[in-house]
N, C-alpha and C positions, 0 to 999 in steps of 0.2 A: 702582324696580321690582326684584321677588327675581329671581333667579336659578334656575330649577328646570328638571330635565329625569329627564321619566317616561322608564324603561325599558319595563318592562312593568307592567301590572295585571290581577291576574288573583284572581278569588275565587269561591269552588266555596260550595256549602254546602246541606243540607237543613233543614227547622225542626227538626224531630226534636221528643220528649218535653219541656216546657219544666222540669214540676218544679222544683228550687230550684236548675237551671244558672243560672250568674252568663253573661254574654256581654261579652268585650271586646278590644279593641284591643290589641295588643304586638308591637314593634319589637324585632329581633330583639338591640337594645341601647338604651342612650335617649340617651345624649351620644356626637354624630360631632363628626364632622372636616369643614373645609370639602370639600366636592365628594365624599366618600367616599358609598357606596355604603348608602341607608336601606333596610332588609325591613321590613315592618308585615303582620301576622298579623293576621285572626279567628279569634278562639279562643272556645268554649262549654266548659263544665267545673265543678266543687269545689273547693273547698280551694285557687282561684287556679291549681289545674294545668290546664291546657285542652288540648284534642283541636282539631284543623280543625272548622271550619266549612263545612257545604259547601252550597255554592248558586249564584246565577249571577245574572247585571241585571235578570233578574224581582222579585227579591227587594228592591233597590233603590231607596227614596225619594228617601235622598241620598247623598253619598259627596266630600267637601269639603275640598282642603288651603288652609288657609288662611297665605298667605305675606305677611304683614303687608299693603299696601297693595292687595294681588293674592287673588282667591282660585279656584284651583283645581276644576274640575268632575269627577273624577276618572270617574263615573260612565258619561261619553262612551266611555272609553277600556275599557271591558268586553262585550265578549260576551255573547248569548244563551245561546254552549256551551264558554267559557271552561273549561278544566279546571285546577286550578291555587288555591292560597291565599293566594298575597301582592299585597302591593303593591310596587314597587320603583322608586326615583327615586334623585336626586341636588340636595341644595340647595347654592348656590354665594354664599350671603352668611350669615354666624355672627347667631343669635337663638335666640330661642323659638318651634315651629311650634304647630301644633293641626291631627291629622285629626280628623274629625268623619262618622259614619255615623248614618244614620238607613233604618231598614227600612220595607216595606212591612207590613201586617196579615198575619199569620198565624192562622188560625181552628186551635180546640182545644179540645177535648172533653174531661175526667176527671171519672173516677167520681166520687161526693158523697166517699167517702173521702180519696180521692187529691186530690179537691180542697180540702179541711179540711183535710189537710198541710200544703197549700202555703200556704194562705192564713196558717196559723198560723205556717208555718218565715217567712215574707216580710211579718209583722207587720200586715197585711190587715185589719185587727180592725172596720173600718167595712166591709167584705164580710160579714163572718163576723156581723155583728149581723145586717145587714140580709138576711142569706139566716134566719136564725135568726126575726127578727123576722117574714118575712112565709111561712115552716115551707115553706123550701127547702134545707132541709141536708139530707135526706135524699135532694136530687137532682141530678143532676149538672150539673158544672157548664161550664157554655159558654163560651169568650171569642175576643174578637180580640185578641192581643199583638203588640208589635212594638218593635224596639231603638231606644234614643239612645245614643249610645256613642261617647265621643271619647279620644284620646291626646295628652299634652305630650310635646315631646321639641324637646331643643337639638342644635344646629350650633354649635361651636365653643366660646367662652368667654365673649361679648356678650349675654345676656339682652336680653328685649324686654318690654312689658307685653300681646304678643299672648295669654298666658296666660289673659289674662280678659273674652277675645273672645266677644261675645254669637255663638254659631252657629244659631240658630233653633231648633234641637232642641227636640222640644216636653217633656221632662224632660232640665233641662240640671243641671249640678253644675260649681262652678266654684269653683278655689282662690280663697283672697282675697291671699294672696302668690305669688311665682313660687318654685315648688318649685327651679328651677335656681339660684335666688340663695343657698339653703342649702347652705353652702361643706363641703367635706370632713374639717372638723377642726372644725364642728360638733356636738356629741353631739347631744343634744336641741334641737327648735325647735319652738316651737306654731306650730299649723297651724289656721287656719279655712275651714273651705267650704261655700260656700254650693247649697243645694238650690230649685232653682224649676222648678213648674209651667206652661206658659201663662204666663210672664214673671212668675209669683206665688209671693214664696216657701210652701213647703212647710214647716207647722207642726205640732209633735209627729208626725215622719215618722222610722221606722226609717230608719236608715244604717249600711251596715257599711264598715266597713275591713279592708279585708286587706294584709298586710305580708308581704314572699315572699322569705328571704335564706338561702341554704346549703343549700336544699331542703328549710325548712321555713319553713310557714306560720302565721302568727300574726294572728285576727281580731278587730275589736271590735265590739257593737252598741252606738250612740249614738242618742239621740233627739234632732232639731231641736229648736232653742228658736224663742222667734216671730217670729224673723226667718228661719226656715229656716237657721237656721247650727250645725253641727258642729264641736267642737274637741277637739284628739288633737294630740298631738307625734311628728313625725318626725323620723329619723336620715335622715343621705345614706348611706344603702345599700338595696342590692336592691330589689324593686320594688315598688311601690303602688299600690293599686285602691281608688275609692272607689265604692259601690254601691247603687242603693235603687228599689224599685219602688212604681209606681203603680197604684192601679185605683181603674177609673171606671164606675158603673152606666149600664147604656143601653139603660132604657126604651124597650119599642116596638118593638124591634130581633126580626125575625124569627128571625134563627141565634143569635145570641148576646146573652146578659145582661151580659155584663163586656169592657172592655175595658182594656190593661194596658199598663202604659207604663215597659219596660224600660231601668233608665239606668246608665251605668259613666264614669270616667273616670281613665285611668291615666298615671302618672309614674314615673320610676324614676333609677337612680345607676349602672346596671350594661351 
């Protein structure tokens, strides 16, 4: 059994404008120390730079630390009227953790404009036909959105294969090695990861990568191949987001035509 003990937990946050904000997880470092003291952030933002998040257990599907054999309902432990952005614990056995959040539906309304940006900035292109095809670009567009969003991050020097823990997420993104096994006198290491829907991988799917070291950012867009798999080399330095969204027509649906299935998952060296 792990070892863990929550301080506090505390996460604010509004939906706010979604446009091409990325949404994700980050600790306030990624490799501790046994029993030292983890912070984990919601951050919303560009270019990997993120602002708070603000919201409260309304907003909350899931919110999950997974400590190998053990896993965590973090969600119990939040307020109605929490004010506040972090999360704060302490683990007391060296591995690889995984938090894992997943939102509730957020409804959202943009102009036909405003919505043809986004679908085009977030590679959308089976939206964008079928609003096209059935002579809806000209009107705006509806949807329910909501996050998948998880963080790796180690305690100590002991790697675990918790890395590549199914978390139910319903857009989940998952390394196919343990990013902490990539040693620091490493340059380059290929990296594979895998993207899935509904436990199905996702094929010819935009992914991007962002890389975030010395307070500058550097992106990639990749397309899955047909196993939903992405590959890119990383360095052990500064931090790493991998990112890619969803959407799903929904027929029938009185408020909304779309809905969108926001997913991140971050690692880092620093």
């Amino acid at each position: 059994m792990k070892k863990f003990l929550l301080f506090t937990a505390l996460i604010t946050g509004t939906a706010g404008l979604l446009g091409a904000h990325e949404f994700w997880l980050q600790p306030n470092k990624f490799i501790y120390q046994w029993g030292e003291i983890i912070n984990i952030r919601l951050l919303v933002g560009e270019n990997f730079e993120g602002e708070n998040w603000n919201g409260n257990k309304n907003n909350i599907n899931s919110l999950r630390l997974y400590l190998g054999d053990a896993t965590d309902d973090l969600s119990k432990r939040i307020s109605d009227t929490s004010q506040g952005d972090s999360l704060r614990f302490a683990i007391y056995d060296e591995g690889t953790y995984v938090l894992s959040y997943n939102s509730k539906n957020t409804f959202i309304e943009l102009d036909s404009l405003k919505f043809l940006a986004y679908l085009q900035e977030d590679g959308l292109q089976e939206a964008i036909d079928y609003r096209a095809a059935n002579k809806e670009t000209a009107s705006p567009g509806r949807e329910y959105y909501q996050r998948s969003v998880k963080t790796l991050f180690q305690v100590g020097e002991q790697t675990s294969a918790l890395y590549k823990k199914d978390t139910g997420l319903p857009l989940e993104i998952t390394p196919g090695m343990n990013p902490y096994d990539v040693k620091p006198n490493d340059s380059l290491v290929q990296m594979e990861v895998k993207v899935t829907f509904q436990q199905k991988p996702l094929i010819n799917q935009l992914v991007k990568i962002w890389y975030r070291h010395n307070d500058q950012t550097i992106k990639q867009e990749l397309t899955s191949d047909s196993s939903g798999v992405v590959r890119f080399t990383v360095q052990p330095t500064g931090r790493w987001m991998v990112s890619t969204v969803k959407m799903v027509h929904l027929p029938g649906d009185p408020k909304a035509q779309w809905q969108s299935y926001w997913g991140s998952c971050t690692w880092g060296y620093e």
